[in-house]
C-alpha positions in Angstrom: -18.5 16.4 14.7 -19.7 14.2 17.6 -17.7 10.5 17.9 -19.6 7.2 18.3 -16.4 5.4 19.6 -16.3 4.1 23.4 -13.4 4.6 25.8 -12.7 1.1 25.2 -11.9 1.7 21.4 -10.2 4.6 22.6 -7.9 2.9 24.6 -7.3 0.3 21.5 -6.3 3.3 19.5 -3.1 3.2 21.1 -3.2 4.5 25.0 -3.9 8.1 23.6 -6.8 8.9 25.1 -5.6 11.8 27.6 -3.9 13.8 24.5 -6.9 12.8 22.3 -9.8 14.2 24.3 -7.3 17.4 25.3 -7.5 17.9 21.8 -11.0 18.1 21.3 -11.1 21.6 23.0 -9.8 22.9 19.8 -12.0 24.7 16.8 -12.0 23.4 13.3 -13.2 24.9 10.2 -16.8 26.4 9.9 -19.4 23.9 9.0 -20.1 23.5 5.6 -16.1 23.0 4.6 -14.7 20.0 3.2 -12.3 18.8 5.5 -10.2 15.7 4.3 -6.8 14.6 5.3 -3.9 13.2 3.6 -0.7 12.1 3.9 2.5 13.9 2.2 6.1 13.7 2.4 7.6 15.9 -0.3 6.8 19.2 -2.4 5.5 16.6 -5.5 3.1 15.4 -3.3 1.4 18.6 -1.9 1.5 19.8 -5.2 -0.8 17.1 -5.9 -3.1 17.8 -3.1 -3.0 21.5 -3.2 -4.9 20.7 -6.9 -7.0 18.5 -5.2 -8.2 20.7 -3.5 -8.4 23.3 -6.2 -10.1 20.6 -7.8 -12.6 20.2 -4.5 -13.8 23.8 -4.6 -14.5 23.8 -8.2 -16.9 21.1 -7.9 -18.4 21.3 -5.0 -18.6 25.2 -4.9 -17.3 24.9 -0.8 -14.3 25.6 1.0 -11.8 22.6 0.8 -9.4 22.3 3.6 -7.1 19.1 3.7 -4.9 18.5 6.7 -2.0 16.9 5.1 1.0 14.6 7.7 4.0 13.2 7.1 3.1 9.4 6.0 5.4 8.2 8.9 3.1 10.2 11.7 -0.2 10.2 9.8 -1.7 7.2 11.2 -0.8 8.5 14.6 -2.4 11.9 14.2 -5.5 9.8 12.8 -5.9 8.1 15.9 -6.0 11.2 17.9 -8.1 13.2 15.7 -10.8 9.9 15.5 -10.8 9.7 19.5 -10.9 13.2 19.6 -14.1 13.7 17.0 -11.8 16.1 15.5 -11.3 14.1 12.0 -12.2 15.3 8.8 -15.1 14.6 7.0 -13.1 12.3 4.7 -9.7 10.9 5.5 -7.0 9.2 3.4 -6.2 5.0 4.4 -3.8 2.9 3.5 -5.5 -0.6 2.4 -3.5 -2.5 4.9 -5.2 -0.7 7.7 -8.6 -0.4 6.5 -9.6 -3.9 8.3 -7.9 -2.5 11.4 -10.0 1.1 11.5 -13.5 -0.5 10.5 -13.1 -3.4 13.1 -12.9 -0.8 15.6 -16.2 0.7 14.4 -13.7 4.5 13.5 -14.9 4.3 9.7 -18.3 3.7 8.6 -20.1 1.8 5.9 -21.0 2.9 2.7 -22.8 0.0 1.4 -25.9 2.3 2.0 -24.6 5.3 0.4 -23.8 3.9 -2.6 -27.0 1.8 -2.9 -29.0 5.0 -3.0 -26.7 7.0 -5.3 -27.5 5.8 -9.1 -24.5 8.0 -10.6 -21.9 6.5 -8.4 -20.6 3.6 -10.5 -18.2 1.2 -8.1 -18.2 -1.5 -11.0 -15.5 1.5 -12.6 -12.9 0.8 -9.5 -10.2 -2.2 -10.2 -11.9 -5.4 -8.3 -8.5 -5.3 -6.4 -8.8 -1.8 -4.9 -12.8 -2.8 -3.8 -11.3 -5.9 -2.5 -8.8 -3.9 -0.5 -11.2 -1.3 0.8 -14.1 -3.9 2.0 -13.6 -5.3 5.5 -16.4 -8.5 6.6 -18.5 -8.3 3.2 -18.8 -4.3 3.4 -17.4 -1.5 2.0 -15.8 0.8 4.0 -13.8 3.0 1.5 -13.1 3.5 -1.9 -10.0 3.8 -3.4 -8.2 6.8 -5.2 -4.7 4.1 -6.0 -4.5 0.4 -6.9 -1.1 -1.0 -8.3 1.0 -4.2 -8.6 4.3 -4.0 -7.4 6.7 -4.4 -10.6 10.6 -4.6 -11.3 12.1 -1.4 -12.2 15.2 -1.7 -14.5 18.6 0.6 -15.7 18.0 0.4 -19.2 21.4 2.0 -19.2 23.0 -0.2 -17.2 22.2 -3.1 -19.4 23.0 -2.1 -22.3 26.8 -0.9 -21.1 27.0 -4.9 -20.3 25.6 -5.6 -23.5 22.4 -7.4 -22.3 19.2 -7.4 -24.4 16.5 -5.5 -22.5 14.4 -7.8 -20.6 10.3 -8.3 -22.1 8.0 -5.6 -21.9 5.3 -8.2 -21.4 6.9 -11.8 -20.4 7.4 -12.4 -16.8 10.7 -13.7 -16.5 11.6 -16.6 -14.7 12.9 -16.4 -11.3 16.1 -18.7 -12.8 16.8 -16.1 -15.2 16.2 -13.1 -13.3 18.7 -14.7 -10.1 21.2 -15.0 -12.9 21.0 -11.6 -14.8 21.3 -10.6 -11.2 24.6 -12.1 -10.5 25.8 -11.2 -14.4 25.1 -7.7 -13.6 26.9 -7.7 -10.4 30.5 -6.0 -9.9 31.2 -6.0 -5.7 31.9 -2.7 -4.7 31.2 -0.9 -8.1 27.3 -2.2 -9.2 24.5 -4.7 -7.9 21.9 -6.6 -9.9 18.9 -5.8 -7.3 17.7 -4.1 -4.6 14.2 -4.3 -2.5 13.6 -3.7 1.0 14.5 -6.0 4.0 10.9 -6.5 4.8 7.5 -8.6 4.6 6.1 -5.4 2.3 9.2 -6.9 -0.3 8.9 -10.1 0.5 5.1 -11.1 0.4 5.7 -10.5 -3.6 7.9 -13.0 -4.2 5.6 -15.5 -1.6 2.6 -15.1 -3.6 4.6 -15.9 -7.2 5.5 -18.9 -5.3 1.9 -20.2 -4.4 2.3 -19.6 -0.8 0.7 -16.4 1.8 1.8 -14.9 5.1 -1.5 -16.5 6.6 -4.2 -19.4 5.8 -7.2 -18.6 3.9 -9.0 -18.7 7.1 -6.2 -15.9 8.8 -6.7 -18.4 11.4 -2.6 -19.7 11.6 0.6 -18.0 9.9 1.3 -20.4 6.5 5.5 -18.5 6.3 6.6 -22.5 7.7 4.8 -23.5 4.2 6.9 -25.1 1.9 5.9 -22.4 -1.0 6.1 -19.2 1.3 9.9 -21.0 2.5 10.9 -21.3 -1.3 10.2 -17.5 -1.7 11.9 -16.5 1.3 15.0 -18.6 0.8 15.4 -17.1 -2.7 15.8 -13.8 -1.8 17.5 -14.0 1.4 20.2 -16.0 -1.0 20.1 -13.2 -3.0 21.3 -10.9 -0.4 23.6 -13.3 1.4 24.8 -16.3 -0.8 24.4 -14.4 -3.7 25.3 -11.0 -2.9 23.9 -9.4 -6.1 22.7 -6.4 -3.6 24.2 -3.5 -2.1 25.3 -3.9 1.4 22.6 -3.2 3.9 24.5 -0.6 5.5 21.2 0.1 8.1 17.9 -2.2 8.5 15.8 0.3 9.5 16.8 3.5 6.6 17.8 1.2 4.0 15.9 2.2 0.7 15.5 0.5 -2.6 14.8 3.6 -4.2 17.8 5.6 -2.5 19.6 2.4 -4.0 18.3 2.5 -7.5 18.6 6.4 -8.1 22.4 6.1 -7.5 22.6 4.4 -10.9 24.8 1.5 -10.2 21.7 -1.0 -9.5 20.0 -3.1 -12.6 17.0 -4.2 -11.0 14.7 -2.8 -8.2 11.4 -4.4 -6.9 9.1 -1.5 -6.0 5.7 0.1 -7.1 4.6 2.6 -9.3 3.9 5.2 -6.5 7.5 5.6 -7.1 7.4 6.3 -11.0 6.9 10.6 -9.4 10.4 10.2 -7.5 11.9 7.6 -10.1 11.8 10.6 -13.0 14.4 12.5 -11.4 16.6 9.9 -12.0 19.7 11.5 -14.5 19.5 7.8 -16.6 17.6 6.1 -18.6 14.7 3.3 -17.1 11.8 1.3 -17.1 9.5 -1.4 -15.9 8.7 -4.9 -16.3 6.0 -7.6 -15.1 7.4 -8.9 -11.7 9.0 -12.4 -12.4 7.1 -15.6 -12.1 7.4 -18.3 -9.7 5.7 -21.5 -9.4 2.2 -19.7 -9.5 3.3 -17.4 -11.9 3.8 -13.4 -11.8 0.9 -12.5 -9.1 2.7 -10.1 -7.1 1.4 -7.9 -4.2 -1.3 -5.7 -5.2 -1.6 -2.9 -2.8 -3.8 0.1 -2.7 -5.2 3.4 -0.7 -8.4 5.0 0.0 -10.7 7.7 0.8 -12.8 6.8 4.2 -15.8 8.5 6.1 -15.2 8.9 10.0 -18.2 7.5 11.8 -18.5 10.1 13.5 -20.1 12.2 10.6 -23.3 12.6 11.3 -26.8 12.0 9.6 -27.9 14.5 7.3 -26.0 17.8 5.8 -22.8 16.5 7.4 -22.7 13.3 5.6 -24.4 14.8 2.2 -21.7 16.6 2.1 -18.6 13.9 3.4 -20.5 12.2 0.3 -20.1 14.4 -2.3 -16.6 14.9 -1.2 -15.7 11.2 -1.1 -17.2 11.1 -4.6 -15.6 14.2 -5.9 -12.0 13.2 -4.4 -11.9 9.9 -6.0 -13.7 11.2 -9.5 -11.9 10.5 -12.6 -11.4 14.2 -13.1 -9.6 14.1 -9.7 -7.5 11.0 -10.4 -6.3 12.0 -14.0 -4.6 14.8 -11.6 -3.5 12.6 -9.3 -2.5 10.3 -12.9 -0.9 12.8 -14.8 1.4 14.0 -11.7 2.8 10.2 -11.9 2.0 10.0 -8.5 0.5 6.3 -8.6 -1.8 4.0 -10.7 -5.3 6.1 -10.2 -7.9 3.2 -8.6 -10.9 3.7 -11.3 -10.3 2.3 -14.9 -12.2 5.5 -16.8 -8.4 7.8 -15.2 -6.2 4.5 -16.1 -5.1 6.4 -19.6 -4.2 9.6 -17.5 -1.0 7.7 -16.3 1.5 8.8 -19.1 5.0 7.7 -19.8 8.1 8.1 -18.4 8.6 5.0 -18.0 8.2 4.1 -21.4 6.2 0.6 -20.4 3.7 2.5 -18.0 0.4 0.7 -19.5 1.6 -2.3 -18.0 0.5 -1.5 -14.9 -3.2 -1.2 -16.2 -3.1 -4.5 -17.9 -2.0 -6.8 -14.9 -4.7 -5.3 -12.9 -7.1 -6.3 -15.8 -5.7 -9.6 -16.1 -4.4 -8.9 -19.6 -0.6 -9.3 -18.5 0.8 -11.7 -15.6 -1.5 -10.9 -12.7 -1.4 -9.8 -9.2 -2.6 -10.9 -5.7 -4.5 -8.2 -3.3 -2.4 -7.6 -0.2 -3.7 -9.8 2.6 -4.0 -8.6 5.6 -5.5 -9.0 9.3 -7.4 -6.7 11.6 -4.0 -6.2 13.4 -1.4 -6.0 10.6 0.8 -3.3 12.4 1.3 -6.0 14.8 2.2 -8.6 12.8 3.9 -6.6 10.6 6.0 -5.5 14.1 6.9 -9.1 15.1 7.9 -9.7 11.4 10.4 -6.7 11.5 11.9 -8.4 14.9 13.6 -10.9 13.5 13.1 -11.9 9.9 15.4 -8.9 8.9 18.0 -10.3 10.3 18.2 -13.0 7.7 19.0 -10.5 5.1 22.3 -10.2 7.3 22.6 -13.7 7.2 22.9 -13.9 11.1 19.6 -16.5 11.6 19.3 -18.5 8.9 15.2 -18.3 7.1 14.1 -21.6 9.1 15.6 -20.2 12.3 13.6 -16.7 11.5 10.2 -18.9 10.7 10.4 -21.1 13.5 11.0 -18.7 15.8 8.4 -16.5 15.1 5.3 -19.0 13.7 3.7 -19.3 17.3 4.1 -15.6 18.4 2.4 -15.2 14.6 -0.5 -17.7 15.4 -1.7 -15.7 18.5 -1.5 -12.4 16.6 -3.7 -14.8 13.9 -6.3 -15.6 16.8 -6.5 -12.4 18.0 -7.5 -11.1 14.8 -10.3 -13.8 14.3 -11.8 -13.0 18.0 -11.5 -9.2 16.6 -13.8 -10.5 13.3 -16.1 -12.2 15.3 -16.7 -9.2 18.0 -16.7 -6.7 15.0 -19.8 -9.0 13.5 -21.3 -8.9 16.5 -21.6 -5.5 16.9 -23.2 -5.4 13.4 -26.0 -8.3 14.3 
């Protein structure tokens, strides 16, 4: 397929261009195949994909081939293949880098295609996963996962310390859960909580707290605020004054999950694309609604979806990218994607397909529906991966206690703010474009 991106947005794709365009030599499958691609990191996961695609050829009666990556080098090997013109028809995104890949013009709109397709019903996605896949009043994907991050728990554990398991339903405060943290705490022998020394972790607890990593404009960072400070302070306490968490050993491997699975940790912040990893576990657990701050339990909301490469072109090409998009993010192909307990499925018609263990699965589905705390779509700017970057500089430091939070915020708020103007000139060029 041809690519309508210029050397310029080549160049912003990351200074691959040379490899890119060497690549673009290569043949791909025989037209008339539905290509897609899709991240995978374990045997669960290509399970899941392999009946995807299984799944794909039923429907569709074509050839499905999916190029699947390693979800540490995917977005890498997306750039190439999208400079190349060597993407698939369809390919897999991660909500926080939706704005970045339709700013550049990589992805197109399907505003069109759904206007002029009566069976496609995109009132049956979550509003949070068609928030997450719309970038400057369009749609630009739509999404096959939507989930709040929740607070998994060692039923276990509890119990051996005679605790009373925590509400199915109720948020709990973030006064109680500090102190069944510290209860549950024995230095050296088991920890109350774990969650990663991150923003990802972090902008959980900012949102309970009434505060954001940015203004509602995106046009200055808001961490200095005295809501997003109160979330931060809290858990870097929790690390450091606390010390109801395992010792970070490593910033850069440390894992929550890795933490949790060794059965000596009560309470770990995470999301339910971890429920398919989580059941291996050899004791017993569950989750909960994520505790409530001052602005209640509205923790991150994050989501992926299923794109179409601009590059596609008019006519048979895009029929068929179409049908594919539609077929991969079906309610047939999510109660597959449900039923492996790989994540909460985007649509509400494959909600019921996500089946126990954990025993209190169905609270996922009713804090995206608003029936149970809430949740907050991740926010996120054209060039996250940036700020995301400077974040991981020096805010995890704090979780060491070497720079105390204001120290961390201070330091970083202007380098933020020009990442935050940078992103609005990127908005305003991207409209452009479109006018």
């Amino acid at each position: 397929m041809s690519t309508k991106l210029t050397r310029r947005s080549v160049l912003r794709l990351g200074g691959l261009a040379g490899i890119a365009f060497a690549a673009g030599c290569s043949s791909g499958p025989p037209a008339g195949t539905a290509t897609w691609s899709m991240w995978s990191s374990s045997a669960a996961e290509k399970k899941v994909w392999e009946d995807f695609g299984k799944y794909v050829e039923h429907q569709l009666g074509v050839k499905s081939v999916a190029t699947l990556t390693p979800s540490s080098g995917y977005p890498t090997k997306l750039d190439l293949q999208l400079v190349s013109g060597t993407a698939s028809l369809v390919t897999a995104l991660n909500g926080t880098l939706i704005p970045t890949y339709a700013a550049r013009g990589a992805h197109r709109p399907l505003d069109d295609l759904i206007a002029a397709d009566p069976d496609f019903k995109l009132d049956d996605f979550y509003e949070t996963s068609r928030k997450i896949s719309g970038f400057n009043g369009k749609t630009y994907a739509i999404g096959f996962d939507v989930a709040p991050t929740v607070m998994y728990y060692n039923k276990d554990l509890l119990k051996k310390q005679g605790i009373p398991l925590p509400s199915r339903t109720e948020p709990m405060s973030w006064a109680t859960f500090r102190n069944l943290a510290k209860q549950l705490t024995k230095p050296g022998e088991q920890y109350g909580f774990t969650c990663a020394p991150a923003i990802d972790d972090l902008v959980s607890w900012i949102y309970c707290a009434g505060g954001n990593v940015m203004s509602a404009d995106a046009s200055r960072s808001t961490l200095g605020d005295p809501e997003a400070m109160e979330a931060l302070q809290f858990v870097i306490d929790l690390f450091v004054k606390d010390k109801v968490t395992p010792p970070i050993k490593n910033l850069v491997t440390e894992s929550s999950l890795s933490n949790f699975m060794q059965g000596n940790v009560a309470f770990m912040q995470n999301g339910p694309w971890q429920v398919v990893n989580a059941r291996k576990a050899k004791f017993d657990w569950d989750i909960i609604p994520f505790p409530a701050g001052a602005n209640g339990s509205t923790p991150r909301v994050s989501g992926s979806s299923f794109a179409i490469s601009s590059g596609v072109r008019e006519g048979a090409e895009l029929d068929l990218a179409w049908k594919l998009l539609k077929t991969l993010t079906s309610t047939g192909a999510l109660d597959i994607y449900a039923k492996a307990g790989r994540n909460n499925p985007a649509r509400l018609s494959a909600g019921s397909a996500f089946q126990p263990p954990p025993d209190n699965l169905g609270i996922v589905q009713d804090i995206l529906a608003g029936k149970v705390a809430g949740g907050h779509a991740f926010d996120v700017t054209t060039n996250w991966n940036q700020v995301k970057q400077l974040l991981g500089q020096d805010l995890p430091r704090t979780f060491l206690g070497q720079v105390s939070v204001p120290e961390a915020i201070n330091g970083l708020t202007p380098r933020l703010d020009v990442l935050m103007r940078q992103h609005l000139d990127t908005v305003r060029q991207a409209t452009a474009r479109k006018g």
